[in-house]
N, C-alpha and C positions, 0 to 999 in steps of 0.2 A: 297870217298865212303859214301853212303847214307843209314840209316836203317828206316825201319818204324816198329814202336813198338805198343802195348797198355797199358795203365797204367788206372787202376780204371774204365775201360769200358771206354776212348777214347782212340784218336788215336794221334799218334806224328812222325812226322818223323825230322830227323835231321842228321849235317854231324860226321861222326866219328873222335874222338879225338886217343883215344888207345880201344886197345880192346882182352881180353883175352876169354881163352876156356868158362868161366864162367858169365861174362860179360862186358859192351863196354861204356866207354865213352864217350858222344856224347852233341854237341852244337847244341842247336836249335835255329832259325831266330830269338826267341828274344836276343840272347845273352848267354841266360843261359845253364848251363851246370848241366849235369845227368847222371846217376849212372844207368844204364839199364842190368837186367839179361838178360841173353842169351836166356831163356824158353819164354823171351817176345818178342822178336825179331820174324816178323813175315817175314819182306821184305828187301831184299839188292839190292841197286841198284845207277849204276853211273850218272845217268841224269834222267828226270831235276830235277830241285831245289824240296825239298822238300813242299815248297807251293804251287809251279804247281801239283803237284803230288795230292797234297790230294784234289784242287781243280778242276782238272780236272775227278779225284775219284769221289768226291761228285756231279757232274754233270752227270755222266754214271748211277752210285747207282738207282736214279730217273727213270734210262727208263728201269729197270732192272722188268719185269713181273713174281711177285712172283710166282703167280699159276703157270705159266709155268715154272719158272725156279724149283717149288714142284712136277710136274710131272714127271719130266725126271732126276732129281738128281737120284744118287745111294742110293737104299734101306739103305746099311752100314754105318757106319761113312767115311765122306772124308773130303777132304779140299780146302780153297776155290778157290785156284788156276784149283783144278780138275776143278770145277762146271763151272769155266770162260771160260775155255777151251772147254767145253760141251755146253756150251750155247754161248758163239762170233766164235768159230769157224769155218769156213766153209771146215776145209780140215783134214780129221783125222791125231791126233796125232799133231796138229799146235798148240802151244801152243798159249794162249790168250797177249797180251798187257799188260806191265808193269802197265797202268792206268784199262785197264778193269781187272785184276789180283786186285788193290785197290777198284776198285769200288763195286766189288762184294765181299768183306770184308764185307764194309760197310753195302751194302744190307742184307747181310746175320745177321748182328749182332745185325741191328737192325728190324728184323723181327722175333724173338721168337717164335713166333704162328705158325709160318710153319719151323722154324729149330732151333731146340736146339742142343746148344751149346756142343761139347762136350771133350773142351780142346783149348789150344792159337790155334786160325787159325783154329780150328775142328768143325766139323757139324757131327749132324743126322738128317733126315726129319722127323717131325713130325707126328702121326699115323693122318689117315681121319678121326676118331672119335673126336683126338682131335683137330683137325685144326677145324672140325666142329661147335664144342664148343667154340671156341677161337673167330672163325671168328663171332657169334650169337654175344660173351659177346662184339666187337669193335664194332659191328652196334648197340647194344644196349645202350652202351656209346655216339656213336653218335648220337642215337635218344635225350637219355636227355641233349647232348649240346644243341640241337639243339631247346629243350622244355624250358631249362632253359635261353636261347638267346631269347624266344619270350617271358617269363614270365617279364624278365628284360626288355622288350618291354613296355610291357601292365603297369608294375608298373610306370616307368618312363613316361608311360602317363594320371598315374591316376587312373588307371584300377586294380585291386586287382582279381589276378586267383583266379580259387574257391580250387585248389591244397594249394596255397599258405595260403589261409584262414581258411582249416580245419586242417593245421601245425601252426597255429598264437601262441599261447601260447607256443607251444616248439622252435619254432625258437626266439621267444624272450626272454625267461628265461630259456629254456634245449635244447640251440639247438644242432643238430648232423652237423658236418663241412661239412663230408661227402653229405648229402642230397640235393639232387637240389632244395630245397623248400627254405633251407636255402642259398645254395650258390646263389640263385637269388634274394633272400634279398641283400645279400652282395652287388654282383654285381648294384645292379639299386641304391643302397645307394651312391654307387661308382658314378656311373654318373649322379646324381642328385644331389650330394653334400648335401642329407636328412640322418639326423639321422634315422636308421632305422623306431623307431615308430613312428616318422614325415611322414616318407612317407609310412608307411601302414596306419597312421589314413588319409592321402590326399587320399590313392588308395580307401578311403572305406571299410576299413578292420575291422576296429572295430563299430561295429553296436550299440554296448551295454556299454557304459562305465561302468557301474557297472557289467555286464557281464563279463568286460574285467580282472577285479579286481577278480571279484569272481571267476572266471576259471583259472587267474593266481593262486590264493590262494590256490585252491583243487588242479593245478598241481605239488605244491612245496612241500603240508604238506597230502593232502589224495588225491596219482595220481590213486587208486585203487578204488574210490568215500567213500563215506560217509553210504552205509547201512553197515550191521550187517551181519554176517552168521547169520543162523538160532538158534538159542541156548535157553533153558529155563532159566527160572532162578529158582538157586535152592532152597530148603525149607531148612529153620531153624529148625533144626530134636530137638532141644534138648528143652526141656519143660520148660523156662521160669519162674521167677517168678513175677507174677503181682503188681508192684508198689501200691503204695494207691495214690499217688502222683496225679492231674490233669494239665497238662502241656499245653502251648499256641507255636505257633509258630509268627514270625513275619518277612512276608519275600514281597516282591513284588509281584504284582496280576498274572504277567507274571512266576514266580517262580511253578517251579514243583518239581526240587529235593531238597525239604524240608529236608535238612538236623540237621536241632536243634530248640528246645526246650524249653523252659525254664520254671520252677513252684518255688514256694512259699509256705512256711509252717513254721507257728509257731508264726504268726502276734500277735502283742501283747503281747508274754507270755517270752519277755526277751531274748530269744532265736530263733535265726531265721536260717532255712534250706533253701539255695538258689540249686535247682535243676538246672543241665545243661545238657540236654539229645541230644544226637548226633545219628540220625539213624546209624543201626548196620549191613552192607552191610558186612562188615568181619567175622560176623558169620558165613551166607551162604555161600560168597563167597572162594574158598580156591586160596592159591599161588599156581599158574602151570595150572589153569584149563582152559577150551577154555571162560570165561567169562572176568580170569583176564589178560589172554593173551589178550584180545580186548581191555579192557581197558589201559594197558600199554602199548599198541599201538599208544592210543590216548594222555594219560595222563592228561588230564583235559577237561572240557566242553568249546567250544566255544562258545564266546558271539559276538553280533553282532547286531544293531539298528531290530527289527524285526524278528528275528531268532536265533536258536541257535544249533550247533553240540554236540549232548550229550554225554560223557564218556564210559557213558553206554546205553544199549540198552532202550528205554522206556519202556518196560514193566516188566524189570527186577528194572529200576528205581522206577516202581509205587509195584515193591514187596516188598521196601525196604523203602519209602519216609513215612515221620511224619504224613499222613493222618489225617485231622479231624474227630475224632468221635471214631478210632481205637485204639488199644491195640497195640501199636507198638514195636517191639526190639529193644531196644538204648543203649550204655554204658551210663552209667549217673554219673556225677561230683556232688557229691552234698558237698555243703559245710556250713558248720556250722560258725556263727559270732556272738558276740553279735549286740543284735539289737540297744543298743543306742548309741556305739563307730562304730560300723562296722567293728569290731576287726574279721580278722579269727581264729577260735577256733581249725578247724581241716580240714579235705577233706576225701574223699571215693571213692571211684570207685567201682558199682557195672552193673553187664549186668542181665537184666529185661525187662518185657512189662512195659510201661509205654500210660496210656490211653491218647490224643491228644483232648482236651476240644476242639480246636479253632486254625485256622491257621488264623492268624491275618493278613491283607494286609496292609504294612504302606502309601502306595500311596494312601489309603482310608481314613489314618484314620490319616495322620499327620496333618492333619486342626483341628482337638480336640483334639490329643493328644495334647497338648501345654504344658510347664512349670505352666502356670496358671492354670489348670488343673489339673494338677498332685499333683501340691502343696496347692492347697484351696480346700476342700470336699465339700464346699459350693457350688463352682462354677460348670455352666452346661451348657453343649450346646443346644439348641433347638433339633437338631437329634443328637442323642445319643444311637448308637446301644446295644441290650441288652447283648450281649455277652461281650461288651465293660465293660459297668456297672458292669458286673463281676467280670473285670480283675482289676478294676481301682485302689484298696488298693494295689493289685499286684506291678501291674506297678508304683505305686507312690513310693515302698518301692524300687524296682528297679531302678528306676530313682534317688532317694537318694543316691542308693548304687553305681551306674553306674559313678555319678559324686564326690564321693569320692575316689573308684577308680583310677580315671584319673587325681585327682589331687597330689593320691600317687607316679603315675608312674610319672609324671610331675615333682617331687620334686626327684626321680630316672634322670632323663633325664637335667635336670638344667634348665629346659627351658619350659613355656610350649609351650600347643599344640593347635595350633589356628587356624583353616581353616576359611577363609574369602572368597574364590574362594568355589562358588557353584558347585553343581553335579548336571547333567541334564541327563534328560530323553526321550529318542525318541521317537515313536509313529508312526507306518505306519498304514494311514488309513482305505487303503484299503486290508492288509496284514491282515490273521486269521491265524497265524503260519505257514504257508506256506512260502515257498523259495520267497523274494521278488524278483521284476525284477527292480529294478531301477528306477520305472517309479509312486509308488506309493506319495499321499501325504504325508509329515512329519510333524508332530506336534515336537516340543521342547521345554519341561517344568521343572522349576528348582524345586530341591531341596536341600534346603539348607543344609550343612553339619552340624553336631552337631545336627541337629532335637532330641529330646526326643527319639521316638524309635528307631533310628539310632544307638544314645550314647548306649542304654540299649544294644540293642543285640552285637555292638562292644566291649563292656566293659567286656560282660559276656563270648564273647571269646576268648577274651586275654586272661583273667582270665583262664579259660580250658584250653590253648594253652598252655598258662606258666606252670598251675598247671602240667600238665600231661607229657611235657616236663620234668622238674625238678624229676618228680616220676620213669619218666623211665631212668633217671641218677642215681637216689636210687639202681633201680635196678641189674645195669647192662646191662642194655637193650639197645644198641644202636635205637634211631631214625633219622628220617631226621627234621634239626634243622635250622631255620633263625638267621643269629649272624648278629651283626654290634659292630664292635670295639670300635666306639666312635663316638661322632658328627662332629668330622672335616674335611674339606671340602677333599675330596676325596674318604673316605673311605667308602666303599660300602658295601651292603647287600650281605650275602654270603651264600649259601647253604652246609650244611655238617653233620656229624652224630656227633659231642660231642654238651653237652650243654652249650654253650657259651652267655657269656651274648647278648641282642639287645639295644643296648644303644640309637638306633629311637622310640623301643617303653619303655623302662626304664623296663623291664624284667631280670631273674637272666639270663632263657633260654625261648628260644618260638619255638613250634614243632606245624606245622599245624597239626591238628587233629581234627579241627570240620564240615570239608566239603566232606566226605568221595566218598559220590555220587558223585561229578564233578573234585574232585583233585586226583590222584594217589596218593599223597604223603602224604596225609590223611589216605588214606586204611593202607597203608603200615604203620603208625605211629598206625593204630588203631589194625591192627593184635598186633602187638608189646602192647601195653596197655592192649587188652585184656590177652595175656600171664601172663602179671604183675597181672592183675583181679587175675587169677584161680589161678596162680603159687606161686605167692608172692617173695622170697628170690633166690628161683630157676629158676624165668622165664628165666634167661639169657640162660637156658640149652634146652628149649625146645621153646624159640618164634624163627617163621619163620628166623628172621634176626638176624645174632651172629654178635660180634663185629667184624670190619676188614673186614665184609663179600665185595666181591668184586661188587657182584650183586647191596647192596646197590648205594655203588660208582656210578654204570652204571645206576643206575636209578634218581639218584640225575642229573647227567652228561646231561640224553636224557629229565628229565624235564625241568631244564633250558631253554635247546634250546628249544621247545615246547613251553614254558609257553612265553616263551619273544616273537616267532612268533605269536602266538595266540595274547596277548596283543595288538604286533605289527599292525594285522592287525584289530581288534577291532577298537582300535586309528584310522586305517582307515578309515575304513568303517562312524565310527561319524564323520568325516569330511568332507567325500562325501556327507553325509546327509544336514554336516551344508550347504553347497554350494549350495545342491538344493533347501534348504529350504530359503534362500537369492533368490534366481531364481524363487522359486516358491509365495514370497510374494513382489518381485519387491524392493527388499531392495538394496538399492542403496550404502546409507550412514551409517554409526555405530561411537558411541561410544566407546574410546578405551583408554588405560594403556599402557603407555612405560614399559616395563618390558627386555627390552635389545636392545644392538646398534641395531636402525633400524626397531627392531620387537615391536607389540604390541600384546595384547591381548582383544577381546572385552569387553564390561562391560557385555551384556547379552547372548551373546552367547559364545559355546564351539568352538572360534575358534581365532590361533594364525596366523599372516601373515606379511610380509615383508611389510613396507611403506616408499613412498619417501617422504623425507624431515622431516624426526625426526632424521636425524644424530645429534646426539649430546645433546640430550634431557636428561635428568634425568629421572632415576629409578621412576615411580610413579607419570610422569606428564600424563596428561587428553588430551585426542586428538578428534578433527573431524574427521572423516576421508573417504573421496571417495574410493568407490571401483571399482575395473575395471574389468579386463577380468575372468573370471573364466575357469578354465580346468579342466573337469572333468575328465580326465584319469593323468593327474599329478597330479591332486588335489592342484591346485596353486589359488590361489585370489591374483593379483595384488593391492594395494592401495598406496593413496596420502594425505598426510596430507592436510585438508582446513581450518581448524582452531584450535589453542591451547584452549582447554576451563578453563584450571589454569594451576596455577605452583606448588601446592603443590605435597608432596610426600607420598602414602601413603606405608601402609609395607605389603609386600606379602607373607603371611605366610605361606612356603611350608612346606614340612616334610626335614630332615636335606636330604642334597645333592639330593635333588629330590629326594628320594627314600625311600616314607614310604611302608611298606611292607605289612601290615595287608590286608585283602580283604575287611575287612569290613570299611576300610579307605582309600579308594585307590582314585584318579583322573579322573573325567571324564573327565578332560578337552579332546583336538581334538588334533590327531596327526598333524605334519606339514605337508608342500607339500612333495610330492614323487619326485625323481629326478630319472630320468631314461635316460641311457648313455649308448652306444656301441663304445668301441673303433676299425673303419674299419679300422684300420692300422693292428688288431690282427682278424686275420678270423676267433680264439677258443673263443674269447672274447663273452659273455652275459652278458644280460641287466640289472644289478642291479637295486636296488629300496631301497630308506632308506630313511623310515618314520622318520621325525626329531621331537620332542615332549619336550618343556621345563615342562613339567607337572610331576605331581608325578604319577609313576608309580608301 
């Protein structure tokens, strides 16, 4: 005796062992043996074998004509012995064949669309509304096999559809598995043995390399684009009082959200007031409103060679920014020292208008500001702006003070602090703030770190950073805090709300707080401040952020990731630049520094690259070095070493574990090449991409 059963949606048949009311023991052709309920048992039968049986099943199933056998089954539930009988028989009431009895099983079980199931062995016919339905969604399925079979056509010969091209960014970094845009990537990857974006840049799919980069970047960090709802910006209702104070700014010519300030009072008279005035966007702006929900969306400004994504809207920025000439609202640090030690004597925090003498440009003015300058009253340049002339006792007391300072925190820190690696500057020629296309000329020009106004505006925000940090730990006032534990190799820069020392910059505590316009984390430190302003003893009770608050946490949490993508692609983008700018001046060969197995870095420009034949070279040896293919969508330069030009070593003073944190000290250097990898063994798998950057970031 023979049963056929179903287990798990197939089918088995096999011979019987034992068998009770309940269920039957049974041996099937491989040998093995199973435990079959009785409610599964659909067939008994003495001959033949059950392999003939299911194979001569599965040969009938095939000629078995759905539609016809949907028209004439019974309205009610039956079973599929009825239906075989209604359909092979020619003589009523002649029962159908042990094999067309299987075959029409099969048929039935696996055609859903025109009969659901409704028990072991039971049917119902499907209504005409929904077979209707049913039968659109399989031809429609068929249609996109049959679109997605010519797409993997057309790739594998080169040819990039236009379907597949306006999916390009989500099938390579968000793809859906589901979509035939992406499943014909897959597939043509498959039989072309290409990495996907090998063979979408062969089909001609990327038109634009810095397109490709750019449009990756808005899909990952803004897939909703980059404008603004419509929103004002709102007014500073509260009457101000006007400083006496005349303060300079000093920021780069590209620079719009002038965030700080800086004045001078008291020169000569034994006693000196050092102002550090911070535009005051947390007046206007309140926690929850649709301004600062936009900007905590964004959480900081993006930079980028020729452009940049602002925080905030620009015209709410130009409500708030240090203007020249205007009466601006700023919280302001002023601090009291004497003037022949540099000794602090005290600090204050007050919020006021303070009038904006001078937005000072250092990219104009670092060729005269110089130490010699600063330090000889004698000395003078031939052009010598008169606003300059103004500021010059200013700026010389500032420069004294700037570079004491730094050799305080230095003698905190045990080490000092010594940038020898320049910061460079980009320039698109034919860009006027507009969105670039890739295609413009680059200019790349250094600037040396340490410069005089560099030092000054650096020095004076730390100074603010630390002061104000440390004042809202007075208070009880939780803010968001940069710590570093110590200088040894591992230990990283951390974000968190107590004030813990920064042993990178030699600080007790350091709380960003002087960039308010482009950092989120600033606003948020600056509401908090201003609380400590009015409140004093009490702010802990009334500023936005209590201790422990969890909102903090989540907003430290979503900067992070933000702030390191942003970076991340920053790094990029100066490195696509540096590549065109080798491309675009026929730069062949460079000058380069062993700075690790393998890698160098050039002497004049921002860029780090792998080269053959310096295995083995020492830290700070001097290289010739050929350069070879360039890829502007990996952002890879090939090179080969041609000649050693010494052996000595020089020392490359980074910030302790790559990681100086200050903005106003931070690494131009170029991020590394991108690597970009699709595992087709995983069809959920997408394309990562990791910018590698030995630089301080």
């Amino acid at each position: 005796m023979y049963l056929l059963f179903e287990e798990s949606g197939k089918f088995f048949a096999g011979r019987v062992l034992t068998e009770t009311e309940s269920s039957a023991q049974l041996e099937l052709d491989s040998g093995k043996r199973v435990k079959v309920k009785a409610a599964s048992i659909l067939l008994r039968f003495e001959k033949p074998a059950p392999a003939q049986l299911l194979a001569s099943a599965q040969l009938i199933s095939q000629d078995i004509e759905l539609e016809l056998a949907w028209e004439f089954c019974p309205e009610d539930e039956f079973g599929f012995a009825d239906l075989a009988r209604e359909y092979f028989s020619t003589k009523a009431n002649q029962p159908a064949t042990l094999e067309q009895q299987a075959g029409t099983l099969l048929r039935l079980f696996e055609a859903p669309h025109y009969f659901r199931r409704a028990g072991k062995g039971r049917f119902r016919k499907a209504s005409a509304d929904i077979l209707a339905q049913a039968l659109a969604a399989i031809e429609k399925k068929r249609q996109i096999a049959l679109q997605v079979e010519q797409w993997v056509m057309d790739l594998s010969e080169g040819q990039c559809p236009q379907a597949v091209r306006d999916q390009l960014y989500k099938i390579l970094f968000k793809p859906d598995k589901n979509a035939p845009e992406y499943k014909a990537v897959v597939e043509a990857s498959r039989a072309t043995h290409l990495g996907p974006l090998e063979l979408l840049i062969k089909a001609g799919a990327i038109d634009s390399p810095y397109q490709f980069h750019w449009k990756r970047f808005l899909l990952e960090n803004f897939p909703k684009g980059t404008g603004f709802a419509r929103m004002d910006a709102p007014p500073i209702r509260e009457d101000l009082p006007l400083s006496t104070v005349h303060a300079f700014s000093i920021d780069d010519s590209a620079t719009t959200e002038i965030d700080d300030a800086l004045s001078v009072q008291g020169l000569g008279t034994g006693r000196i007031q050092i102002g550090i005035h911070i535009a005051a966007p947390a007046l206007a702006i309140l926690p929850g409103s649709p301004i600062d929900v936009a900007a905590r969306q964004r959480l900081s400004t993006v930079y980028m060679p020729g452009y940049k994504i602002t925080m905030l809207p620009e015209h709410v920025v130009q409500s708030y920014t240090l203007r020249e000439g205007c009466d601006c609202p700023a919280v302001s640090l002023y601090i009291e020292l004497d003037e022949r030690t540099l000794e602090i004597v005290s600090s204050e925090t007050r919020i006021e208008r303070v009038h904006i003498r001078a937005n000072l440009r250092h990219d104009q003015l670092d060729a005269i500001v110089t130490t010699q300058w600063l330090e000889d009253p004698a000395f003078e340049h031939q052009i010598e702006p008169q606003v300059l002339q103004q500021q010059r006792e200013q700026l010389s007391f500032l420069f004294r003070l700037a570079r004491h300072l730094k050799a305080g925190r230095e003698l905190v820190r045990g080490k000092p602090e010594s940038f020898n690696r320049p910061d460079y500057n980009f320039k698109l020629l034919e860009n006027q703030g507009t969105e670039p296309q890739g295609t413009e000329t680059v200019q790349i020009s250094i600037r040396q770190r340490g410069a005089p106004l560099d030092l000054i505006v650096s020095e004076a925000m730390i100074l603010a950073n630390s002061t104000w940090g440390n004042w809202l730990a007075e208070h009880g006032v939780p803010g968001i805090y940069r710590s570093q534990a110590s200088l040894l190799p591992g230990v990283k820069v951390r974000m968190g709300t107590k004030a813990l020392p920064h042993a990178g910059i030699g600080v007790r505590s350091y709380a960003w707080s002087s960039s308010p316009l482009r950092r989120y984390t600033d606003l948020v430190n600056q509401w908090q401040i201003i609380a400590c302003a009015r409140h004093g003893k009490t702010a802990a009770l009334v500023a936005p952020f209590k201790p422990k608050d969890a909102d903090l946490f989540s907003i430290i949490s979503s900067f992070d990731a933000a702030y390191a993508a942003y970076n991340g692609y920053q790094g990029a983008m100066e490195r696509f630049w540096t590549l065109k700018y080798l491309q675009q001046n026929a730069i062949t060969e460079i000058n380069a520094t062993v700075f690790k197995e393998n890698m160098v870095r050039a002497d004049e420009l921002p860029l780090v690259l792998v080269v053959a034949g310096a295995q083995g070279l020492a830290r700070g040896v001097r290289l010739r070095v050929r350069l070879g293919s360039i890829d502007e969508v990996s952002l890879d330069v090939t090179g080969t070493v041609l000649v050693r030009l010494d052996a000595s070593t020089v020392t490359d003073n980074t910030a302790p574990n790559g990681d100086a944190d200050d903005d106003e000290v931070d690494d131009g250097g170029a991020a590394g090449p991108i690597a970009i990898a699709v595992d087709m063994n995983d069809a959920d798998a997408a394309v990562s991409a990791v910018a590698s950057d030995d630089s301080v970031s």
